[in-house]
C-alpha positions in Angstrom: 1.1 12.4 -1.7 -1.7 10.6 -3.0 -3.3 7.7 -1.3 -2.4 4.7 -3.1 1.4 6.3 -3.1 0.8 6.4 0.7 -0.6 3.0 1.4 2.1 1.7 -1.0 4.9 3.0 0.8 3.4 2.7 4.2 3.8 -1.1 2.8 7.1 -1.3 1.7 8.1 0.1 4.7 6.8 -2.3 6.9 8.0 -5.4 4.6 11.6 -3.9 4.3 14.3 -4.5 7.7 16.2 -2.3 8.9 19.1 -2.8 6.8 16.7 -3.1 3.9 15.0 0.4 4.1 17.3 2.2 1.3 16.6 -0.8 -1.1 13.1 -0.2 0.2 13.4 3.4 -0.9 15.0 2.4 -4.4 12.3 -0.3 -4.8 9.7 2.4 -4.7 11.1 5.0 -6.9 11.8 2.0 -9.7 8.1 1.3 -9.2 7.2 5.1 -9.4 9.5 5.3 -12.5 8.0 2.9 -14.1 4.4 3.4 -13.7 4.8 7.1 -15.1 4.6 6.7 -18.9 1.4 4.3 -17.9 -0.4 7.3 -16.2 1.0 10.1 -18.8 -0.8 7.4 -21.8 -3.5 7.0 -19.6 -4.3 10.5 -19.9 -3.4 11.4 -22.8 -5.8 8.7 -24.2 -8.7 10.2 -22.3 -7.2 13.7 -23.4 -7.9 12.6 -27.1 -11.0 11.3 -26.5 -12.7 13.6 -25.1 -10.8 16.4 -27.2 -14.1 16.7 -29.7 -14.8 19.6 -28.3 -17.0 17.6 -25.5 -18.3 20.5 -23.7 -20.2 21.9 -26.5 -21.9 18.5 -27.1 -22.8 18.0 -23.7 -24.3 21.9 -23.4 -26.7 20.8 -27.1 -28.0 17.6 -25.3 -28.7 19.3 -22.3 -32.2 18.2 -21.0 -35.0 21.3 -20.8 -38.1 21.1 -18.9 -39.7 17.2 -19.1 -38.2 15.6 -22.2 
C-alpha cells in the first residue's frame, strides 16, 4: 500500500462510525476508481515525453573533466 493510500484510509476510517465503515469502504474504492485514469494519463504523458530516446541524450551531454 502506498502512503498517501495509507494515510487516506487511515482517515476515512476514523471519520466513518461504526455503522458507517462499509460505506467507508465503498467511499474509498469510488475514490481509488476514479483517480486511476488520472495516474494511468499522468504517466503515459511523462512516458511520451521522455520517449525521445532520453537516455542517449543525456549520455552526449554528459560533462567530462572541467567543462
Amino acid at each position: 500500500m502506498r502512503f498517501l493510500e495509507r494515510i487516506n484510509d487511515q482517515q476515512i476510517r476514523q471519520t466513518g462510525s461504526g455503522d458507517g465503515d462499509s460505506t467507508s469502504a465503498d467511499q474509498l474504492q469510488k475514490i481509488r476508481s476514479e483517480a486511476e485514469p488520472m495516474l494511468a494519463a499522468g504517466d503515459e504523458a511523462i512516458r511520451r515525453a521522455l520517449s525521445g530516446d532520453a537516455e542517449a541524450f543525456l549520455r552526449s551531454s554528459r560533462q567530462e573533466g572541467g567543462q
